[in-house]
Structure formats: structure tokens, C-alpha cells
C-alpha atoms as a printed R data frame, in Angstrom:
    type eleno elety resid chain resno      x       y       z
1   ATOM     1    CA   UNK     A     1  1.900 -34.847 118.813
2   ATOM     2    CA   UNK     A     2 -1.356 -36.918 119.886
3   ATOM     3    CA   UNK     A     3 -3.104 -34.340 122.241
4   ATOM     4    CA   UNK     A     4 -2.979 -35.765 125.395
5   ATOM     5    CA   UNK     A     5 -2.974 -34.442 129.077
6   ATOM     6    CA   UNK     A     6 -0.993 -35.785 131.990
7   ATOM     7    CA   UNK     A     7 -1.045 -36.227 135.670
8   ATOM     8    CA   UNK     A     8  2.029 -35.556 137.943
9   ATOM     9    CA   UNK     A     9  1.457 -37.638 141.252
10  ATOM    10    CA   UNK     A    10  3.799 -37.198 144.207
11  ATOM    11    CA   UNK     A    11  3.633 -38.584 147.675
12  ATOM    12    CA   UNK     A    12  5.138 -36.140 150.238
13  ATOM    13    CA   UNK     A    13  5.966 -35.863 154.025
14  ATOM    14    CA   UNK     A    14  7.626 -32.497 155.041
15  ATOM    15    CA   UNK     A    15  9.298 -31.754 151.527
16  ATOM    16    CA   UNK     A    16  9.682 -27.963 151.999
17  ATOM    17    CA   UNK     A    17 13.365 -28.293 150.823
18  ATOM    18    CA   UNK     A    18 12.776 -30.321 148.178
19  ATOM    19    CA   UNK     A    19  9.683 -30.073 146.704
20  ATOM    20    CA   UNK     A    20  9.854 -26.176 145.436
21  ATOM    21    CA   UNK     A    21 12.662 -27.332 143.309
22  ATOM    22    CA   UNK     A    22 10.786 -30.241 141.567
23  ATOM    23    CA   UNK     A    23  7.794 -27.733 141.339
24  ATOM    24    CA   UNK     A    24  9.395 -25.145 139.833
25  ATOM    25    CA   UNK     A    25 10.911 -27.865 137.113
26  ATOM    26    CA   UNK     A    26  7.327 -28.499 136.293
27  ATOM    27    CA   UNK     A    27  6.605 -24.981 135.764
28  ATOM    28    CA   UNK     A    28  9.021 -24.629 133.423
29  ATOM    29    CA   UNK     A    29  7.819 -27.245 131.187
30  ATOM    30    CA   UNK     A    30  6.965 -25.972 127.544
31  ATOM    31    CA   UNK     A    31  4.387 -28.924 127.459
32  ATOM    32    CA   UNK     A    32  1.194 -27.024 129.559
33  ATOM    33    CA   UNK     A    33 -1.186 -29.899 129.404
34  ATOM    34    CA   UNK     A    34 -0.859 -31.412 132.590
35  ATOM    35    CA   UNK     A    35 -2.016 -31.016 136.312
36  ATOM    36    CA   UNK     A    36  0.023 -31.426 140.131
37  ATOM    37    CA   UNK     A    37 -1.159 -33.466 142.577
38  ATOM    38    CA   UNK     A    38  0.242 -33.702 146.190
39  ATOM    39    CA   UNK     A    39 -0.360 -36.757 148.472
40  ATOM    40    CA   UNK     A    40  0.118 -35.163 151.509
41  ATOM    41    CA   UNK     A    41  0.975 -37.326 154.494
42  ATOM    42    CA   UNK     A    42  0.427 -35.541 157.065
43  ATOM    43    CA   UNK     A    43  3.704 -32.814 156.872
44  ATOM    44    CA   UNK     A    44  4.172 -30.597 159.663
45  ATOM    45    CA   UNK     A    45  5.734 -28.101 158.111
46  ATOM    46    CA   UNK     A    46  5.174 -25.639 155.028
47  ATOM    47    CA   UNK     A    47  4.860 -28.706 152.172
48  ATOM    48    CA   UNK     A    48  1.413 -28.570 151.256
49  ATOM    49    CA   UNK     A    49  1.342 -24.516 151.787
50  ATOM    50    CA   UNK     A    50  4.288 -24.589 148.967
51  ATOM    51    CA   UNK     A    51  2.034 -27.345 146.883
52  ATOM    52    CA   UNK     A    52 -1.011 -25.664 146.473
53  ATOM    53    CA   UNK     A    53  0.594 -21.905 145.959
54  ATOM    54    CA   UNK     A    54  1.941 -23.571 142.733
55  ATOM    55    CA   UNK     A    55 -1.669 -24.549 141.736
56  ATOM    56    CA   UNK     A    56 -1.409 -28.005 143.057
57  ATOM    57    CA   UNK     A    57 -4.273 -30.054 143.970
58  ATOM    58    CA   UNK     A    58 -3.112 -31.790 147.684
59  ATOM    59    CA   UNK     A    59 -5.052 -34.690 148.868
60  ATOM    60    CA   UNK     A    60 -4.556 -36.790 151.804
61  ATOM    61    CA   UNK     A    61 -1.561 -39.776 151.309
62  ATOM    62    CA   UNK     A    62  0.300 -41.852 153.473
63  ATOM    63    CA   UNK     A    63  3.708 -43.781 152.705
64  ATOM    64    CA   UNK     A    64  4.253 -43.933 148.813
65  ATOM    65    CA   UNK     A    65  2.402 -46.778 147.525
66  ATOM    66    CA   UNK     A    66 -1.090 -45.070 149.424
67  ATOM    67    CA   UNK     A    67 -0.338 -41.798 148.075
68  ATOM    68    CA   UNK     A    68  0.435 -42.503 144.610
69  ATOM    69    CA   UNK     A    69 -3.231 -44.519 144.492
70  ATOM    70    CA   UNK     A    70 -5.143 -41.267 146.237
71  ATOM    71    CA   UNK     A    71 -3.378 -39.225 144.081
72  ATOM    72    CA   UNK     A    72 -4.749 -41.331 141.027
73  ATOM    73    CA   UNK     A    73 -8.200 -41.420 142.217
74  ATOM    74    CA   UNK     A    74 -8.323 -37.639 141.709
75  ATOM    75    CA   UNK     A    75 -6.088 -37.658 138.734
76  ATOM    76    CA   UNK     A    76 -7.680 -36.244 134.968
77  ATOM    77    CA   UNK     A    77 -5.088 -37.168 133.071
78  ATOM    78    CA   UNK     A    78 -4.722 -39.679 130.610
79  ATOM    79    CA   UNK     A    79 -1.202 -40.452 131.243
80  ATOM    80    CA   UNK     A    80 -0.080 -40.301 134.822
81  ATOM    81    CA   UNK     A    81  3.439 -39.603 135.739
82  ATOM    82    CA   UNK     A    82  4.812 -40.752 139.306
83  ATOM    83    CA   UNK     A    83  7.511 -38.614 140.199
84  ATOM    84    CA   UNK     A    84  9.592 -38.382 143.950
85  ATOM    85    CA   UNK     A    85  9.731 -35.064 145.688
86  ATOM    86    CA   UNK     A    86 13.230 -34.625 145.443
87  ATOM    87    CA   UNK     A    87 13.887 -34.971 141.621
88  ATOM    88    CA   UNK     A    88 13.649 -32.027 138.858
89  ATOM    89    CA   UNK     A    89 12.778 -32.362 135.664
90  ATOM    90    CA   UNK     A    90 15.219 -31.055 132.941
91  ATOM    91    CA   UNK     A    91 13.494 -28.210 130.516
92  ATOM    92    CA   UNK     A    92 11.606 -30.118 127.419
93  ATOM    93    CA   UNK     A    93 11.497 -33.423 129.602
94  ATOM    94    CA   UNK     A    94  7.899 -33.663 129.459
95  ATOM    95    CA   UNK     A    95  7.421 -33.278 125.581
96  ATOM    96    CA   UNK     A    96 10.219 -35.463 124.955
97  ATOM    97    CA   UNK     A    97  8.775 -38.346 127.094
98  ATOM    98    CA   UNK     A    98  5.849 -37.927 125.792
99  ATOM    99    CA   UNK     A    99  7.149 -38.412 122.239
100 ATOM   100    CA   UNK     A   100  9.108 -40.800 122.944
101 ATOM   101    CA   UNK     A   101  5.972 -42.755 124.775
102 ATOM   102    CA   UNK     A   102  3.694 -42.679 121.950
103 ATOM   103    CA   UNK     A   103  6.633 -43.137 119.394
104 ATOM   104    CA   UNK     A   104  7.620 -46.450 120.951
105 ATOM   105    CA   UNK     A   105  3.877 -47.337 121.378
106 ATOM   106    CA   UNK     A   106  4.577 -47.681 125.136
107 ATOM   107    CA   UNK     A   107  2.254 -48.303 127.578
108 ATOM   108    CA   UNK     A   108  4.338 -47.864 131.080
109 ATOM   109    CA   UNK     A   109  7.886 -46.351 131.543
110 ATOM   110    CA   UNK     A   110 10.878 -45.578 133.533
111 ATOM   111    CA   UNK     A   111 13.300 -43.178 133.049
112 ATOM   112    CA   UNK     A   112 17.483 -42.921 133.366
113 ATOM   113    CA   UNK     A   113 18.493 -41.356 136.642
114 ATOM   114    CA   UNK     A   114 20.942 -38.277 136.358
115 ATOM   115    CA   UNK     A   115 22.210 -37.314 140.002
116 ATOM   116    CA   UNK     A   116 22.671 -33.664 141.491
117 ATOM   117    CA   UNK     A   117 26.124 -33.413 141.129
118 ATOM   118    CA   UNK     A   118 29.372 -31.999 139.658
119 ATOM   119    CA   UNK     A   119 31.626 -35.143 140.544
120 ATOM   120    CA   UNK     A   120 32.075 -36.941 137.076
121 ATOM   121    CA   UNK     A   121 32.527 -40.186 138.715
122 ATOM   122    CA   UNK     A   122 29.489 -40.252 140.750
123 ATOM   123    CA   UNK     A   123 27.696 -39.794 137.496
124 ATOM   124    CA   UNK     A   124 30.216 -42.618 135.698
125 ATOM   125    CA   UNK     A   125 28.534 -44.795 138.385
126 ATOM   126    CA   UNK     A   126 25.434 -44.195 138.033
127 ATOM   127    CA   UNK     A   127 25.366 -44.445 134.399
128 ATOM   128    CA   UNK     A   128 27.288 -47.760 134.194
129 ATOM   129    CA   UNK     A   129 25.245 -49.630 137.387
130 ATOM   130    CA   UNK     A   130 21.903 -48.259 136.935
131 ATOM   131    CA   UNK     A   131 21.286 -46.679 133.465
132 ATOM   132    CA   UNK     A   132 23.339 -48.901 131.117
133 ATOM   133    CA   UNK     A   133 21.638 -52.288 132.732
134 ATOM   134    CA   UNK     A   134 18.278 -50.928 133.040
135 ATOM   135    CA   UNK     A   135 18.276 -50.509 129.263
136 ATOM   136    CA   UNK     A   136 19.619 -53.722 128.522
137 ATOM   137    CA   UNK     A   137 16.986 -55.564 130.610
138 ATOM   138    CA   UNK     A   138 14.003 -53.599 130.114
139 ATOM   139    CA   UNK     A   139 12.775 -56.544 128.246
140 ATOM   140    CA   UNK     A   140 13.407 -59.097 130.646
141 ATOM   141    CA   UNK     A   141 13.181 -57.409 134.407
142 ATOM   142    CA   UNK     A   142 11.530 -54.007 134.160
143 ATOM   143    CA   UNK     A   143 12.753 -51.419 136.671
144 ATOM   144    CA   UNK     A   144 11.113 -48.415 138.164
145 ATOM   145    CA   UNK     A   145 12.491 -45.681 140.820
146 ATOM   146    CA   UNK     A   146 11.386 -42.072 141.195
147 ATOM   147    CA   UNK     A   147  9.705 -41.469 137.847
148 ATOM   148    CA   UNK     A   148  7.719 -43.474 135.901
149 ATOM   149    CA   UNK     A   149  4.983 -43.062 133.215
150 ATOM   150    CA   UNK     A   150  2.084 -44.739 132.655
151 ATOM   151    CA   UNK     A   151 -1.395 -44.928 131.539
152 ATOM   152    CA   UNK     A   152 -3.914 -44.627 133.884
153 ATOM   153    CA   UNK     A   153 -6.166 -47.415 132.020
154 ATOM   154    CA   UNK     A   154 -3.632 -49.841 133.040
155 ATOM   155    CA   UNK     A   155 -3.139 -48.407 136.247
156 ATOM   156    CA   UNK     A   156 -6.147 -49.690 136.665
157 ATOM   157    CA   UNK     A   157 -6.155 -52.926 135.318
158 ATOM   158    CA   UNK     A   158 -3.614 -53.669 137.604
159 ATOM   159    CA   UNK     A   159 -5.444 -52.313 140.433
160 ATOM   160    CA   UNK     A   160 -2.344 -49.760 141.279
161 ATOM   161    CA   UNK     A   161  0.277 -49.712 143.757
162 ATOM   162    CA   UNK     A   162  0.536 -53.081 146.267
163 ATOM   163    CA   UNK     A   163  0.177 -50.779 149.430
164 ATOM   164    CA   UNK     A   164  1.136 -53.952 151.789
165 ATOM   165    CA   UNK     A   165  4.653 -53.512 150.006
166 ATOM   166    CA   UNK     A   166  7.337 -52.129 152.511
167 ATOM   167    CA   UNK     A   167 10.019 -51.393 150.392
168 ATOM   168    CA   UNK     A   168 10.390 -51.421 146.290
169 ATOM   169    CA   UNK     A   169  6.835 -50.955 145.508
170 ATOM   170    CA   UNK     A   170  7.623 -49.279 142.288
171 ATOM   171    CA   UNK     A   171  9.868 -52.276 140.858
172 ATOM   172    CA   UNK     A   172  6.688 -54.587 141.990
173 ATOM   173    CA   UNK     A   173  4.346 -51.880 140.386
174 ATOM   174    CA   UNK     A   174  6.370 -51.804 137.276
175 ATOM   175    CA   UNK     A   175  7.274 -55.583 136.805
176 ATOM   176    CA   UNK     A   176  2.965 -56.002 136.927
177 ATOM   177    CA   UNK     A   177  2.533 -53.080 134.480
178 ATOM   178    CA   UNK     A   178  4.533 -54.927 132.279
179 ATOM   179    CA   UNK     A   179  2.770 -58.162 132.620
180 ATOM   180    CA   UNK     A   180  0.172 -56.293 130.628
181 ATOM   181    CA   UNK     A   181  1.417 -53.580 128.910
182 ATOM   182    CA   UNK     A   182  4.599 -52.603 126.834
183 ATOM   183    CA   UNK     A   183  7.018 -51.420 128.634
184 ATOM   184    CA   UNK     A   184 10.437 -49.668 127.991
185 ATOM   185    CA   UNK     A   185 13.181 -47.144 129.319
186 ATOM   186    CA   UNK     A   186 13.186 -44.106 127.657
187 ATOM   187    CA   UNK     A   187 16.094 -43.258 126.002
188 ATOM   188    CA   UNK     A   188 15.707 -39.643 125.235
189 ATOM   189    CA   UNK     A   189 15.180 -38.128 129.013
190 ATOM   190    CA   UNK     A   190 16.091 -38.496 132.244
191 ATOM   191    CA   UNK     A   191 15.236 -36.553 135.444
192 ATOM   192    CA   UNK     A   192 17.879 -34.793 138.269
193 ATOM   193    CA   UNK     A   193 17.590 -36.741 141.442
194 ATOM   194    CA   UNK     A   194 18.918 -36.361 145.285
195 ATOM   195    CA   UNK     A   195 21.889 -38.024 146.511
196 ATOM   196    CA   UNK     A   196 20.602 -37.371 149.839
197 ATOM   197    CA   UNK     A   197 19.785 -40.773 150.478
198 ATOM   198    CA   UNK     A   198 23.107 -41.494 150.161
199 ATOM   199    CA   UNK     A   199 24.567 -38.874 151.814
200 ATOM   200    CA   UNK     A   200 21.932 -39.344 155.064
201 ATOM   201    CA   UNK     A   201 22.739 -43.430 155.566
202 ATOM   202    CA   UNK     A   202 25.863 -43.950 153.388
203 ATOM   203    CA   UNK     A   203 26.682 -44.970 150.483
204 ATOM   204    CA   UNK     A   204 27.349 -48.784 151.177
205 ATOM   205    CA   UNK     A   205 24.651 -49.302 153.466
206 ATOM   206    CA   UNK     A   206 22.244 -47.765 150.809
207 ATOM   207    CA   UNK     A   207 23.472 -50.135 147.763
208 ATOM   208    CA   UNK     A   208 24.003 -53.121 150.203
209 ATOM   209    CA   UNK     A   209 19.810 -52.274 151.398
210 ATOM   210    CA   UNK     A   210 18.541 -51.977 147.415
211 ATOM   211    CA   UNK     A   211 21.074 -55.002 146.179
212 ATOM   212    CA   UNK     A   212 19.192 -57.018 149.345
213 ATOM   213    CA   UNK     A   213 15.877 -56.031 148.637
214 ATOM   214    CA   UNK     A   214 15.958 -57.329 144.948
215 ATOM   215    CA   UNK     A   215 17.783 -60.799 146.122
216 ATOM   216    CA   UNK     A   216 14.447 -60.411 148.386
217 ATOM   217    CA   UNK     A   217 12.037 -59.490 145.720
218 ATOM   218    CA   UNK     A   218 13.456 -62.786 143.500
219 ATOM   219    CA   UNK     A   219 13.215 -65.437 145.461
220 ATOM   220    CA   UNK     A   220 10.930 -64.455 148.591
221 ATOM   221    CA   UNK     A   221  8.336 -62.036 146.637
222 ATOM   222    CA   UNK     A   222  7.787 -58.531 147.803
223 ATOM   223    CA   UNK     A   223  8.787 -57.193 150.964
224 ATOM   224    CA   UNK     A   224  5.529 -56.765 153.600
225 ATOM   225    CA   UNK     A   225  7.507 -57.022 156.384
226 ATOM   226    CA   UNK     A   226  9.695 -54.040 157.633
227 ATOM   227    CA   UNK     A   227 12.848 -55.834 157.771
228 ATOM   228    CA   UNK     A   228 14.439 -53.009 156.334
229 ATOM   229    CA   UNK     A   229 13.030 -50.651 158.713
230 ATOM   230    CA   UNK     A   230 12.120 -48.571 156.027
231 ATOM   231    CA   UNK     A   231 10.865 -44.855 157.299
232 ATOM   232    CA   UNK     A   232  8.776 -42.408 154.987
233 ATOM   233    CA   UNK     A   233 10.215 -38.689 155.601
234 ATOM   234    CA   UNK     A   234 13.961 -39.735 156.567
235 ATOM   235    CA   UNK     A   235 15.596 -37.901 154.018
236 ATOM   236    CA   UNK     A   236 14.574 -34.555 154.782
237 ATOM   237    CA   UNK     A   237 18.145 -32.999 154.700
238 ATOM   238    CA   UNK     A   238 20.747 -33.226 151.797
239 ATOM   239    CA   UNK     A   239 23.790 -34.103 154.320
């Protein structure tokens, strides 16, 4: 494998639960050559204590889109990998997406979603509505939610993350990677996320909010209005 290092860049605000867990994935990680960084918005409580006593580097953030870019502006790596606070990454994940990244000649890429949980139909779901058709479309509407890889050159060519986006900023961030860059879902690996989303405002409200906010994206643009009220630090429970 190409030596390479990468840079794991996640926004936070009062992710003591969570963010251990996702840490502790990292550690794990028989690929070494990469480095943490926290954008730190702010949390009251013990999130950036936990980030830098696992060697993170924590810089200042704000919602998402801001901390993802502060986080870059610090970042060494050559590849950078944007990851949410509440996911963990399976054992190998990094080596295998890395392989798989320079295999496929990719230059930005999302990943399949697995959720935290025993019930085999939750999982049936979320393979057949979000896995199966992000693979089939990754060639014609590329999609991007709580991990993506890319590299940082065209990061910058695209001048980052639209921080005037409300809601979605990853889809928009992806679809203009792509403009530019190849991009693919990678079939080998996919990260554990939260359910607490779903489990905080509902499971209908939550699909009927994303399914709305792509109808939005399509024939409006991006969403720079708060419409959806979307709040930064909601989800700070599981239930």
C-alpha cells in the first residue's frame, strides 16, 4: 500500500457519550498513520477533556460545515476523513478504505451505513433504502452522511464545506467533490452509526425531514434558511 497518512476531522458539541466510543474505534485501527482532530464548539461538558486525553488535537468549530473546514486548516494529512461523533469504525476499516480508495483510483468517498443494532429488520432497511441505492447512483447523484473520504487537494479546490448550508451540507459537499474528482461508494467497509436521531425525534419525522430536504436540495438548491430548524447538539442522548 501507497504510504500515505490521514486526517480524522470531527465537529463536536457535548459528545461525552458518544465520542469515547468512536475514539476508541480509532485506536484500534491496525493502520497507525493518521492523526484526530476535534472541532470543538464550544461543549460544556467533558468532550474536549475526553478528545485530547486520546492524543487529539481540538481546535475551535462551530456547527458542522465550520468545524470540518477549521479542522482542515490544521489537518497534515493527505487524505482527510470526515467522520460524525457518534459512529465507530469497525477493526481494519481504515486499511480497507484506504485500499479500496487508491484501488478504485478515487478521489472522494462515502461509505455504507451499518446501524447500532440487533433488530435484523432495522438493518434490512437500512441496507435496502440507503446502501443498495447509494451504490447504484454513485455515478449519477453522489451521496455523503457521517463519513466520507477525501483528498485534501480537492478539498481545496472546492474551497470546502458551504458553511451558509443549514442542513445536508455533506450531500452539497460531496455532489461538488464530484464535479471534480472521481467519486464512488466503497464497497468493502462501512462504519457503526447511532440510531439516536431516530430514537430522539422519531422515526417518520426523521425520514419525512431528509426525504424533504433532498426534494429541497433538487429543485430549490441548498438549504440556507433554517426551515428545518435544524439544532447542532440535539442528539445528545440515545433515547
Amino acid at each position: 500500500m501507497k504510504a500515505i497518512m490521514i486526517s480524522i476531522i470531527t465537529p463536536t458539541l457535548n459528545e461525552e457519550e458518544f465520542l469515547p466510543k468512536l475514539l476508541r474505534s480509532i485506536k484500534k485501527q491496525k493502520f497507525k498513520d493518521y492523526e484526530i482532530i476535534v472541532a470543538d464548539d464550544g461543549s460544556v461538558d467533558k468532550t474536549r477533556e475526553i478528545a485530547q486525553k486520546f492524543g487529539a488535537k481540538v481546535v475551535k468549530g462551530g456547527l458542522p460545515a465550520v468545524g470540518r473546514n477549521e479542522g482542515t486548516k490544521v489537518a497534515k494529512g493527505d487524505l482527510l476523513l470526515f467522520l460524525d461523533a457518534d459512529v465507530i469504525l469497525p477493526k481494519k476499516f481504515l486499511e480497507k478504505a484506504i485500499r479500496e480508495f487508491n484501488r478504485r483510483n478515487l478521489e472522494v468517498a462515502s461509505v455504507q451505513l451499518d446501524p447500532q443494532t440487533s433488530r435484523k429488520m432495522i438493518k434490512f432497511l437500512f441496507e435496502r433504502f440507503y446502501n443498495y441505492p447509494v451504490k447504484k447512483l454513485e455515478r449519477f447523484l453522489p451521496y455523503g452522511a457521517m463519513g466520507y473520504l477525501i483528498k485534501k487537494e480537492l478539498h481545496q479546490k472546492i474551497k470546502g464545506f458551504d458553511e451558509k448550508i443549514k442542513l445536508c451540507e455533506d450531500h452539497d459537499y460531496v455532489r461538488r467533490a464530484a464535479k471534480l474528482g472521481k467519486f464512488g461508494v466503497l464497497k468493502g467497509v462501512k462504519i457503526s452509526i447511532s440510531l439516536r436521531r431516530f430514537y430522539k425525534d422519531g422515526w417518520l419525522k426523521v425520514l419525512l425531514k431528509y426525504m424533504s430536504a433532498e426534494l429541497h436540495y433538487h429543485f430549490l438548491g441548498p438549504i440556507k434558511s433554517d426551515i428545518f430548524h435544524y439544532k447542532f447538539g440535539h442528539y445528545k442522548s440515545k433515547k
